[in-house]
N, C-alpha and C positions, 0 to 999 in steps of 0.2 A: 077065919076071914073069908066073908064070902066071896066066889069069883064074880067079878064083873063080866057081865055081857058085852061080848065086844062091838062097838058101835058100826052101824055103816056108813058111809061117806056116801051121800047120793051125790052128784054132779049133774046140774042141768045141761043140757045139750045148748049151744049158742049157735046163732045165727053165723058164724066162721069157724065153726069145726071144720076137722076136714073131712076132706072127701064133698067138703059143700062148693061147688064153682065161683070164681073170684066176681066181684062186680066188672058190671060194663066198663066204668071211669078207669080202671087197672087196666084194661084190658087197648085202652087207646091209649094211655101211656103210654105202655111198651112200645105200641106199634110208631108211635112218635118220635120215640129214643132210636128204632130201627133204621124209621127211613133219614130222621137228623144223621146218624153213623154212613147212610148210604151217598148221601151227598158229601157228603165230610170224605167218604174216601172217593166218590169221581174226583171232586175237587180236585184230591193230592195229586192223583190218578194225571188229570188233564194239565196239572202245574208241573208235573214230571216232566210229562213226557210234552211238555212245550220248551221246556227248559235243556231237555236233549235238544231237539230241533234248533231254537236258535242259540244255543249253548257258544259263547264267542265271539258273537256278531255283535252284540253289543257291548261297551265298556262305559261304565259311569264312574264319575269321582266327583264328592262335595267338597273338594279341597280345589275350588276354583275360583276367581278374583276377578273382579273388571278390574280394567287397564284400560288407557288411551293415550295416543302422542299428545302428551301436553306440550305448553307451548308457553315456554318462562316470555318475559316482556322484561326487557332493559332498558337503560337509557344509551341512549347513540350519540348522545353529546351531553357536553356537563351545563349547570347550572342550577336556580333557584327554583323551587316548587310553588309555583303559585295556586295550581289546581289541579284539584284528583277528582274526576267525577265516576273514578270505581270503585265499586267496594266490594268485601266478600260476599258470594251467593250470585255476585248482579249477573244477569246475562245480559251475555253484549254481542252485536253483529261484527263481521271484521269491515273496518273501515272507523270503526267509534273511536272518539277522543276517550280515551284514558287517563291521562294526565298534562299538562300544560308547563314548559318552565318559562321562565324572564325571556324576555326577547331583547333585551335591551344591548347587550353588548352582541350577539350574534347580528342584530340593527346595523350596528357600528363598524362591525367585520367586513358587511357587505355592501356601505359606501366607501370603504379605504379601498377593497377590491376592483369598486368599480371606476373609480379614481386610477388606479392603478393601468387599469386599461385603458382607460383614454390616455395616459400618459404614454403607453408604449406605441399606442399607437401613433402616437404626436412622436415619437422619437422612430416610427420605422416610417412615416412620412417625412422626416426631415433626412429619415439616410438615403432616399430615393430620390428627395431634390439635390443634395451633396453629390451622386451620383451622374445627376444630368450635368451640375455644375464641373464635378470632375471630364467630364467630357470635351466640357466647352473649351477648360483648359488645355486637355488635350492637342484636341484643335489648334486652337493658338498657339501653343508648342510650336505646330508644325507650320502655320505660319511665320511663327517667328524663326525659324529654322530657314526655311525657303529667303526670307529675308536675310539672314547672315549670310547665308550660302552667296545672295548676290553682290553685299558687301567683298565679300572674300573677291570675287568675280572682277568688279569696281576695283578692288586694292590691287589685285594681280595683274590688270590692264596700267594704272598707273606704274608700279613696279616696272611694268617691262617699259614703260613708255620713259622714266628715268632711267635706266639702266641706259637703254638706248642712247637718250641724249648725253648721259656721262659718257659713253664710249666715244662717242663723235667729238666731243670735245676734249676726251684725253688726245684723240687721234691730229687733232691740229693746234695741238698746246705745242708740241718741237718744231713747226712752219711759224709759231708768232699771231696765229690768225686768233688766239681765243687766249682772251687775258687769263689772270691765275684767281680773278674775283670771281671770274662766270666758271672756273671749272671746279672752283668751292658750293657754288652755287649748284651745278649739278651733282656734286658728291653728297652733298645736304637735300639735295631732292631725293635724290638717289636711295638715301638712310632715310628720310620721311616716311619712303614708300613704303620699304622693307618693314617701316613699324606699322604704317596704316596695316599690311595686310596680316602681322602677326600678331596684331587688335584684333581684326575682322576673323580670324583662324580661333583668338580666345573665345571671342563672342558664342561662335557657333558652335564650339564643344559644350560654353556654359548653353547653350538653347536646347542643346540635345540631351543635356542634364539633365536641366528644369524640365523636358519632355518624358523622359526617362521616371524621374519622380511624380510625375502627374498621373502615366501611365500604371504607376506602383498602387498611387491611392486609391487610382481609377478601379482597379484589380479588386484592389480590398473591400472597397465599400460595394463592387458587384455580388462578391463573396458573402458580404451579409445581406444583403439584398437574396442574392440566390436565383433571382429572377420569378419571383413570386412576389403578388400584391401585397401593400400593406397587413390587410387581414390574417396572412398568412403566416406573418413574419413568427418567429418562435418565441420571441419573446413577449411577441400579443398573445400567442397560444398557452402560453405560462401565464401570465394576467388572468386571460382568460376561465383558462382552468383552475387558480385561486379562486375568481370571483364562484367558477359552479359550487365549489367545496363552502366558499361564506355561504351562499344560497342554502346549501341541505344542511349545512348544521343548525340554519335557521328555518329549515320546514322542521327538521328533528326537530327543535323546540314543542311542538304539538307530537306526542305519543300515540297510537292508535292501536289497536286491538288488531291483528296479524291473521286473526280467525275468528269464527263463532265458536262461542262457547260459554262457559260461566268463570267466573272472578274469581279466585282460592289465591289464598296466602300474601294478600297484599301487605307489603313493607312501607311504603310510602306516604308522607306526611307533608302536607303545608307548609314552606317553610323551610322547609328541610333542601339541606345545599346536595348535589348528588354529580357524579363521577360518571362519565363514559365508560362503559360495561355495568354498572352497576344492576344487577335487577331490583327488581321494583314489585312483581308479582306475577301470576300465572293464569294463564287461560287454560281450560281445562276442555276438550269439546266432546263435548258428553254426546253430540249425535254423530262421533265417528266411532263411540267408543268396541272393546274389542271385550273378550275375557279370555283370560290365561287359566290354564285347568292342567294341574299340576296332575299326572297321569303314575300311577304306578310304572315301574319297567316292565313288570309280566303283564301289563294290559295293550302293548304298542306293540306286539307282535305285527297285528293285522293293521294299524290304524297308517291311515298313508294321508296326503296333503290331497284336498279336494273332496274328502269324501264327509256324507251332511254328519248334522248334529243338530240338538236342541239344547236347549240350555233354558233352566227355573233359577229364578233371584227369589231369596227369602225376604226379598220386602215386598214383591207381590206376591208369593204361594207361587204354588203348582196348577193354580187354574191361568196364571201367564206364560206362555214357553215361546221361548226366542229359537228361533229355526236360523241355523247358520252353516257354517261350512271350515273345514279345518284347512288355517295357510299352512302353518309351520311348524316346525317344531323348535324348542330353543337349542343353544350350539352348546349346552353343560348343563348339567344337574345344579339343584336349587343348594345342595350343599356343597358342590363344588366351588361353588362360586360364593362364598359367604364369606362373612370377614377375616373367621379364622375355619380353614377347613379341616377335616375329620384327618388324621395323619393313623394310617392303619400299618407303619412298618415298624412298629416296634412288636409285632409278635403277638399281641396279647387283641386277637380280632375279632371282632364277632360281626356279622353280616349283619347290613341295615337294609331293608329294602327302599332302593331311590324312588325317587320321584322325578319328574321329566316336562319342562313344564311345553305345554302346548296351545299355541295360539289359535282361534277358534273365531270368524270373525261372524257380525250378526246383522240381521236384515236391518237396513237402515230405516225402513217405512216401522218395524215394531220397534227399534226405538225410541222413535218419534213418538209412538201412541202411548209406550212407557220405556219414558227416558230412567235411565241409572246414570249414579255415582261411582266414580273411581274409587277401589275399595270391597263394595259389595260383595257379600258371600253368594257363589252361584252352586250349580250342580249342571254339572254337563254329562252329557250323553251322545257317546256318536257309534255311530252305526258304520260297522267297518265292511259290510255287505257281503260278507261268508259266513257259510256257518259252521 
């Protein structure tokens, strides 16, 4: 068998062998890939060490909420619904009708009440002219007194003026001078007199009586007089003060809006019979409103009352930001206060980190330019000014 010749393998040389230099296009790559690496790390570089520096100074949390004092609206006196002219969503100024009930019997209320006053007052003008009359009496008492008194005066002059004459004519009944007809005759004057003047003695106790009792009434009726005008008397002042109470229960009839704000949760229907205290629905005032920014505990190290904030609502993004300022802080944790709290004494513990909520209140001129709802999800941020 013969040997075969063994073959050569030629290889052409190509245009990227090596030892050949790369093209230009490779060559700005790299250089692209370098300097993209070179910014890429100042970046880090400048994010570091900005993040040392104010490393503290600022605390964020998107676990934040508007809130605002709403403002429930009840009824302040009972009756019939005749008209609601609110509804949900409406914005209403404070001072607006709200709802309207019957006027008819609080109507009714406050002409009995004012009835009532003219009558008291006709009964403390009659206890004032009873009073001058009690007076009059008085008086005449005391006349009629002065008049017994002279009676008595009158009987006691006759008395002694029989006496007298019975004595003179006892004294010449044993001479014969003075029959026994005439000295019955003075023993009969004599006992005349004695009665006239213990008539005239009754008289004038009963005068001092009847003065006594006049003087009594007189007392009494000054007592409720008091010596104050009609007007004043208290039991015009009790009229009085019934009729103001008919009066408001009948401005209450008409409900009004207590605030600006907007209309949420109306209850209230046409028709519908409704109760003193009841509510009816709620104003909401969306341009006082505030947001509550429920704060980690390790981020209120530094965070104190007064000091600024900003704050972004997810219905307008982050090119809105509300600048405001921290009031308060709330007085317990948001699980503290929940309907059934965390109970950690049976042993078996594991740490939750709280939350702390924080009220944060916001420029009133930007919520006017964008108003928010109660509710809304926020992000706050407040700058606790150390670093």
């Amino acid at each position: 068998m013969a040997d075969r010749d063994p073959q050569i393998l030629v290889v052409e040389d190509t245009p990227g062998d090596i030892g050949e230099k790369a093209p230009p296009a490779t060559s700005a790559r790299k250089r692209g890939f370098l300097v993209l690496g070179t910014v890429v790390g100042i970046a880090a570089l400048a994010y570091t060490g900005y993040s040392w520096l104010t490393g503290g100074r600022y605390v964020e949390t998107d676990n934040a909420y508007v809130n605002a004092e709403v403002a429930p609206v009840t009824a302040l006196a009972g009756g019939t619904v005749i008209k609601v002219a609110a509804f949900d969503t409406k914005s209403v100024r404070k001072g607006d009708v709200l709802v309207e009930l019957d006027q008819a019997d609080a109507r009714i209320a406050v002409a009995e009440a004012e009835a009532a006053v003219a009558q008291a007052l006709r009964r403390a003008n009659q206890t004032v002219a009873t009073g001058t009359a009690l007076s009059a009496q008085v008086s005449a008492s005391d006349a009629d007194i002065r008049r017994k008194q002279a009676l008595i005066s009158v009987a006691s002059a006759n008395l002694a003026r029989a006496r007298l004459d019975l004595t003179r004519r006892e004294a010449l009944v044993s001479g014969g001078a003075v029959s026994g007809e005439e000295l019955s005759s003075a023993r009969n004057a004599f006992a005349g007199a004695q009665g006239q003047l213990a008539v005239a003695q009754a008289d004038l106790a009963q005068a001092r009586a009847g003065r006594g009792s006049a003087e009594g009434q007189y007392s009494a009726n000054a007592a409720l007089v008091g010596g104050t005008p009609p007007s004043a008397n208290p039991d015009v002042l009790a009229a009085k003060a019934r009729l103001e109470r008919a009066r408001l229960d009948l401005a209450r009839t008409v409900i009004r809006a207590p605030m600006d704000g907007v209309v949420t949760q109306r209850s209230v229907q046409v028709g519908q019979r409704v109760a003193s205290g009841v509510p009816l629905m709620t104003i909401v005032p969306i341009g006082d409103a505030h947001v509550d920014a429920n704060f980690k505990e390790s981020q209120l190290r530094r965070v104190r009352p007064g000091q600024s904030a900003e704050v972004t609502s997810d219905l307008y993004g982050g090119k809105v930001v509300y600048h405001g300022r921290v009031v308060g802080f709330s007085g317990s944790t948001g699980s503290a206060m929940a309907l059934i709290p965390a109970q950690n004494a049976t042993g078996n513990w594991i740490k939750v980190v709280q939350r702390l909520p924080v009220r944060i209140a916001i420029d009133p001129k930007e919520l006017k330019e964008h108003p928010l709802r109660v509710g809304l999800s926020m992000t706050a941020t407040i700058d606790t000014g150390t670093e």
